[in-house]
C-alpha positions in Angstrom: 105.6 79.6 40.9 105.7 78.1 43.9 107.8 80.8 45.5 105.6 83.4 44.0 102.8 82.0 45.6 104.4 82.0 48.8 105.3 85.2 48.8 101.7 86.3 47.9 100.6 85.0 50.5 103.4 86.0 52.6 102.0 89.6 51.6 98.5 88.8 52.1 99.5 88.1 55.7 101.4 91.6 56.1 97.9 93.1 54.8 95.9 91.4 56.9 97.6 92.7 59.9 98.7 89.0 61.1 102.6 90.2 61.5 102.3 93.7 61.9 99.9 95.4 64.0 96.6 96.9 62.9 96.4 100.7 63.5 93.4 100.0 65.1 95.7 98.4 67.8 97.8 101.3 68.2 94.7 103.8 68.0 93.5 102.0 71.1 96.7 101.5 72.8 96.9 105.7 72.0 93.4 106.0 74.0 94.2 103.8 76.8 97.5 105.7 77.5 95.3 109.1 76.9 93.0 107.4 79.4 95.5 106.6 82.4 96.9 109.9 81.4 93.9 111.9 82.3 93.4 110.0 84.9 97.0 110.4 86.9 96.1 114.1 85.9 92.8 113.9 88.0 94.6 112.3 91.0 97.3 115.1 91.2 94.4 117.8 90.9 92.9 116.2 93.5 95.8 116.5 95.7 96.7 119.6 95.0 92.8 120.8 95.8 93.0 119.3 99.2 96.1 121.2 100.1 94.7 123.8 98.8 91.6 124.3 100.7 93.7 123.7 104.1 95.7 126.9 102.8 92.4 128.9 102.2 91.0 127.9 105.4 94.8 128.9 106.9 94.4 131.9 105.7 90.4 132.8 106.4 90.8 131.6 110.1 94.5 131.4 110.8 95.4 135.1 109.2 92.0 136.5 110.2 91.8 137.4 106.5 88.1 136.8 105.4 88.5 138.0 101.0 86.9 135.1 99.2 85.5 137.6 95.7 89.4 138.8 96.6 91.3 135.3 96.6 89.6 134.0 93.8 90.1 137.1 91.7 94.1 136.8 92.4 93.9 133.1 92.0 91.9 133.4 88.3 94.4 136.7 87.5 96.9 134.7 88.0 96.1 132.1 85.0 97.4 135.5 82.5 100.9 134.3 83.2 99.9 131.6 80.6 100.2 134.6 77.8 103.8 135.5 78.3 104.7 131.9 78.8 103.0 131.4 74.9 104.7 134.1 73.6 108.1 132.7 74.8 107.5 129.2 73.6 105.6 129.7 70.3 107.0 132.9 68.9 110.1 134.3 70.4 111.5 130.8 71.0 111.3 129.9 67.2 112.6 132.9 66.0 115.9 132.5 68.1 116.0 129.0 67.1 115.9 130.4 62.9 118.2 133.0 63.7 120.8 130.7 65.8 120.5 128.2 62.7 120.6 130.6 60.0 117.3 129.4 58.5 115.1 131.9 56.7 112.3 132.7 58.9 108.6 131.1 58.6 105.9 133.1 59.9 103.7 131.3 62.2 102.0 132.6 64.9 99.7 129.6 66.1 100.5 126.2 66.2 100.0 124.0 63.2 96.5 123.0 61.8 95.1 119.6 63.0 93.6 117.0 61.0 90.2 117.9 62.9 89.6 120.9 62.1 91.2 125.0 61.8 93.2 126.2 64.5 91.2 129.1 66.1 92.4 132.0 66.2 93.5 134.8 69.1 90.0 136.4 68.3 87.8 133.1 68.8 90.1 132.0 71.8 89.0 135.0 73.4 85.5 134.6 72.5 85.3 131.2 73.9 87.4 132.5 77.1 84.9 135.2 77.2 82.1 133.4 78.0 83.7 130.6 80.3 85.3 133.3 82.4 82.3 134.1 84.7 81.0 130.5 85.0 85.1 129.6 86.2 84.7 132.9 88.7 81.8 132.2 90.0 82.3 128.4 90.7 85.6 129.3 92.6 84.5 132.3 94.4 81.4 130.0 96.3 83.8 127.5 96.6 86.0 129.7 98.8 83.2 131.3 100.2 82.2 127.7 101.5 85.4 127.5 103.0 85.1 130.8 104.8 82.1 129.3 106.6 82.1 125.5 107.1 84.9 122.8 107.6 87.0 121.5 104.9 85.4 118.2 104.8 81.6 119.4 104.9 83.0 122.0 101.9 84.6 119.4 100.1 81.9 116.8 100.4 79.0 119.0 99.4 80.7 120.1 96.4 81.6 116.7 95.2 77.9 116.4 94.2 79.1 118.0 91.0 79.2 114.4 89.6 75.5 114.4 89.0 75.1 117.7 87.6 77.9 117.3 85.4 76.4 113.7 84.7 73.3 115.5 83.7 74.3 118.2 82.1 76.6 115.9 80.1 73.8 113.3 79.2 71.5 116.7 78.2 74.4 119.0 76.1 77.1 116.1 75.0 74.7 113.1 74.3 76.7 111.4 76.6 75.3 107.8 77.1 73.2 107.0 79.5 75.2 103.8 80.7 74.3 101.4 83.7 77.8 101.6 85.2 77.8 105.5 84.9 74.6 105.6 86.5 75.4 103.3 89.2 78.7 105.0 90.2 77.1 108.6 90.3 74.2 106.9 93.3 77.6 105.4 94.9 79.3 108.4 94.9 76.2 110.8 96.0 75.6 108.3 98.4 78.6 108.5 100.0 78.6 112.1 100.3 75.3 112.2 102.0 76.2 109.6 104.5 79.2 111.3 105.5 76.9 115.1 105.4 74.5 113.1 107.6 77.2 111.9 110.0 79.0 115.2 110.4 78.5 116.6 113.3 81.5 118.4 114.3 79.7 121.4 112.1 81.1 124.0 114.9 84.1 124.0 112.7 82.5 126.6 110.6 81.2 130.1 111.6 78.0 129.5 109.1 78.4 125.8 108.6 74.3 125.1 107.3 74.6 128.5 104.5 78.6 126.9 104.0 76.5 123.7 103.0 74.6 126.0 100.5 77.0 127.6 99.1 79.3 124.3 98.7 76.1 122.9 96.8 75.2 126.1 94.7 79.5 125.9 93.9 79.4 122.0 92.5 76.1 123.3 90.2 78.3 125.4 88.6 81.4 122.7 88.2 79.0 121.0 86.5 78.5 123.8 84.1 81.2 125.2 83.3 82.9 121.4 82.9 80.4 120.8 80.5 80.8 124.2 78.7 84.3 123.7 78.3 83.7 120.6 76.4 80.8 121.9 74.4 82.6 125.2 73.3 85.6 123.1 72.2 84.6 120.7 70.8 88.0 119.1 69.9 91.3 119.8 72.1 93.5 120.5 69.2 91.5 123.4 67.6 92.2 125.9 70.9 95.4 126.1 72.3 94.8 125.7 76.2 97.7 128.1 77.0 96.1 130.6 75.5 92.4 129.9 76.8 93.6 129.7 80.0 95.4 133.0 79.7 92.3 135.2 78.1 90.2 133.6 81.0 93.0 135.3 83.4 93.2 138.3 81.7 89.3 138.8 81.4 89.1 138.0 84.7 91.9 140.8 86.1 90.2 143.6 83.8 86.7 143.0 84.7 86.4 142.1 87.9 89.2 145.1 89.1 86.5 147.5 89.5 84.5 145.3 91.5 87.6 144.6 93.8 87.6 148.2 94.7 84.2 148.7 95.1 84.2 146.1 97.5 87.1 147.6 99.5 86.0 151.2 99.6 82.6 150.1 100.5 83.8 147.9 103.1 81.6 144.7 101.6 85.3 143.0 101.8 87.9 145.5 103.1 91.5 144.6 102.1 92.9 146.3 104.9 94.3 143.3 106.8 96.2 142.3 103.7 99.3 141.6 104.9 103.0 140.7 102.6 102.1 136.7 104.2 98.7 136.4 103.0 99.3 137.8 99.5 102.5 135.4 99.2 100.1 132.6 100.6 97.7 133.7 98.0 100.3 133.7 95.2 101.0 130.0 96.2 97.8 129.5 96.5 97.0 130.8 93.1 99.4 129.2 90.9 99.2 125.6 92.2 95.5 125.2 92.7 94.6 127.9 89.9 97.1 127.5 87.4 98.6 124.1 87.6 95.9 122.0 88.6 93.1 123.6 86.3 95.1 123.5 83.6 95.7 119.6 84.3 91.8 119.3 85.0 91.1 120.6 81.6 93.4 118.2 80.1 91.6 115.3 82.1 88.1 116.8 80.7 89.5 115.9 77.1 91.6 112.9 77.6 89.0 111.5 79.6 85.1 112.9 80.1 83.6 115.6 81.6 81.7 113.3 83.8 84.9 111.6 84.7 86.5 114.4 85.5 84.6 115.5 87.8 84.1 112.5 89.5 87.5 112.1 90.2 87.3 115.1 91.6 85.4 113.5 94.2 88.6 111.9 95.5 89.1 115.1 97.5 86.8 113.3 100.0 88.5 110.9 101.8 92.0 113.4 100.8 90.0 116.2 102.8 89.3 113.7 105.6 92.9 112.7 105.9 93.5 116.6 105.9 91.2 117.2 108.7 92.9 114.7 110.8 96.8 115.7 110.1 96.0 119.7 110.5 92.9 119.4 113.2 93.7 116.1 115.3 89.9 114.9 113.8 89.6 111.2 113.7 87.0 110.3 111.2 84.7 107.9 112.4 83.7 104.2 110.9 80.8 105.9 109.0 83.3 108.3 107.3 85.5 105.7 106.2 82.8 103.7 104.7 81.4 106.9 103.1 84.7 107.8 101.7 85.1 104.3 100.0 81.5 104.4 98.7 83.2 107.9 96.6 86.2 105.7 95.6 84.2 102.8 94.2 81.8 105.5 92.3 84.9 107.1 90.8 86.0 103.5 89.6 82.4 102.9 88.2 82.1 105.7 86.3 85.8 105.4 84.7 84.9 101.1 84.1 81.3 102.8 82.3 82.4 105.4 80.4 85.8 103.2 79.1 83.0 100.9 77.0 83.0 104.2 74.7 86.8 104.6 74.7 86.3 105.9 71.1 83.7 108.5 72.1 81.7 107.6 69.3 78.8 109.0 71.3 80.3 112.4 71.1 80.5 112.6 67.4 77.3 113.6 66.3 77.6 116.0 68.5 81.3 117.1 67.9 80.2 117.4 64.4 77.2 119.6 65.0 79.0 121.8 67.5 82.5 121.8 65.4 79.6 123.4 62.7 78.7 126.0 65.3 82.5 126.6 66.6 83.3 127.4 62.9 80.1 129.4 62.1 79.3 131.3 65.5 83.3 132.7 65.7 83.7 133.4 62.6 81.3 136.4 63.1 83.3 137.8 65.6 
């Protein structure tokens, strides 16, 4: 009996999670890894965007090339390579691997359901890419466009202010909380990009540097959308498969806008005469690190982490910019600068520190729910 007894309670301990560990454990072990994940992610896109906004600016002034509608249209294009990439991975891949192992064939052309939800399907990925694909141009054609007429670091600083639109927008559309810490580290991080706006003064840089400012500005406005929009169209990661989004956004993109392309050339609004064997390689480059690559790895860092987060980190381009400015123009930023630069830093750890008390994102349930209604509904009508 008394062996019995022991053992009960030796089993009541095993139950009780005293020897083992709770799932709970691991489920938050799983979002802190998701977390630092996302988070690396953000860092390299925030490299990556630095370099490449010294290659745009290489290329405007340098190469006497001045095509921003034409860089981002080759730049957004270029996210269709994403479509022959799927089909090599997910369908011609697994039907070698049957035939190599002699195992009858399964017929699968998406990737395995989830446990939250149906996998959509090439119709309502394209539906969703359909209507992200002009917010995604647009943001990245006044982006460049800022380029063409301001410095790097006035560009990169105005268009950081996509914190508090996304912020907004994300507190409006996602019910994301209104937290102290969030709040505090969006001020910190606007406040350091309007000391370092107000300290500029090397604006001669740029050939239009006050209407660069504008267009920088009108640019982070639409971050902020379509970060949001990407998060409020898929409402959970595993029901679109981002290769594919990615892919019908490039593809939309090349079809569309094509006409528009030549109507600018043979109407001289932005004449791709000078194009030139360089700048098209440059562009490729261009294209497929800072298009491709890095908003592929931003997207994953909207998911794994917030939109709000994202986009903050984003704002780590400032100080990366300032650094840029002073390897590739001899500019030495002054203390101000610095001080600016560290104000964005400290608001990107805010922000991370605020929205990691909802590691769950129990605040985006309701939500999820609702719009996981509407994702399910709304598509299947199309």
């Amino acid at each position: 009996m008394s062996l019995n007894r022991e053992a009960t309670e030796h089993d009541k301990l095993l139950r009780a999670s005293v020897l083992l560990p709770s799932p709970n454990v691991d489920h938050r072990r799983h979002k802190s890894f998701d977390w630092l994940l996302g988070v690396t992610f953000l860092v390299a896109v925030a490299l990556i965007w630095t370099f490449a906004s010294v290659l745009v600016q290489f290329i405007f002034h340098d190469l006497s090339f001045h095509g921003p509608f034409f860089l981002s249209y080759v730049g957004i294009s270029l996210f269709s390579i994403h479509l022959p990439l799927y089909y090599i991975s997910h369908i011609l891949w697994p039907k070698v691997k049957t035939y190599v192992q002699n195992k009858p064939p399964q017929l699968r052309l998406s990737p395995p359901l989830h446990d939250t939800g149906r996998q959509a399907s090439y119709r309502e990925i394209g539906y969703i890419s359909a209507q992200i694909s002009p917010l995604w141009f647009l943001a990245n054609y006044t982006y460049n466009e800022s380029l063409n007429l301001t410095s790097v670091s006035s560009s990169t600083i105005v268009s950081s202010t996509s914190t508090v639109f996304t912020f907004l927008l994300s507190v409006m559309v996602l019910h994301e909380p209104f937290v102290k810490m969030n709040v505090m580290g969006v001020i910190v991080c606007l406040i350091g990009n309007l000391t370092t706006i107000l300290n500029d003064t090397k604006v001669a840089q740029g050939t239009n540097p006050v209407l660069g400012d504008f267009v920088a500005f009108f640019a982070a406005f639409m971050y902020g959308v379509y970060t949001t929009a990407i998060r409020a169209l898929i409402p959970h990661e595993e029901q679109v498969n981002l290769s594919l989004f990615f892919g019908f956004v490039g593809l939309i993109n090349m079809i569309v806008l094509l006409p528009v392309v030549l109507c600018f050339h043979i109407t001289g609004i932005e004449s791709l005469r000078s194009l030139s064997f360089e700048i098209l390689l440059l562009m490729g480059v261009k294209g497929l690190l800072d298009n491709v690559l890095s908003d592929y790895l931003w997207a994953r860092a909207v998911f794994l982490t917030s939109p709000t987060v994202a986009t903050v980190g984003l704002s780590l381009t400032v100080p990366m910019a300032l650094v840029a400015d002073f390897l590739f123009q001899r500019i030495v930023p002054t203390m101000v600068t610095i001080m600016a630069s560290i104000l964005v830093i400290l608001g990107f750890v805010l922000v991370n520190l605020g929205t990691k008390t909802h590691p769950d994102d129990e605040y985006l349930q309701p939500f999820k729910d609702k719009s996981e209604t509407n994702f399910t509904g709304i598509l299947a009508n199309n």
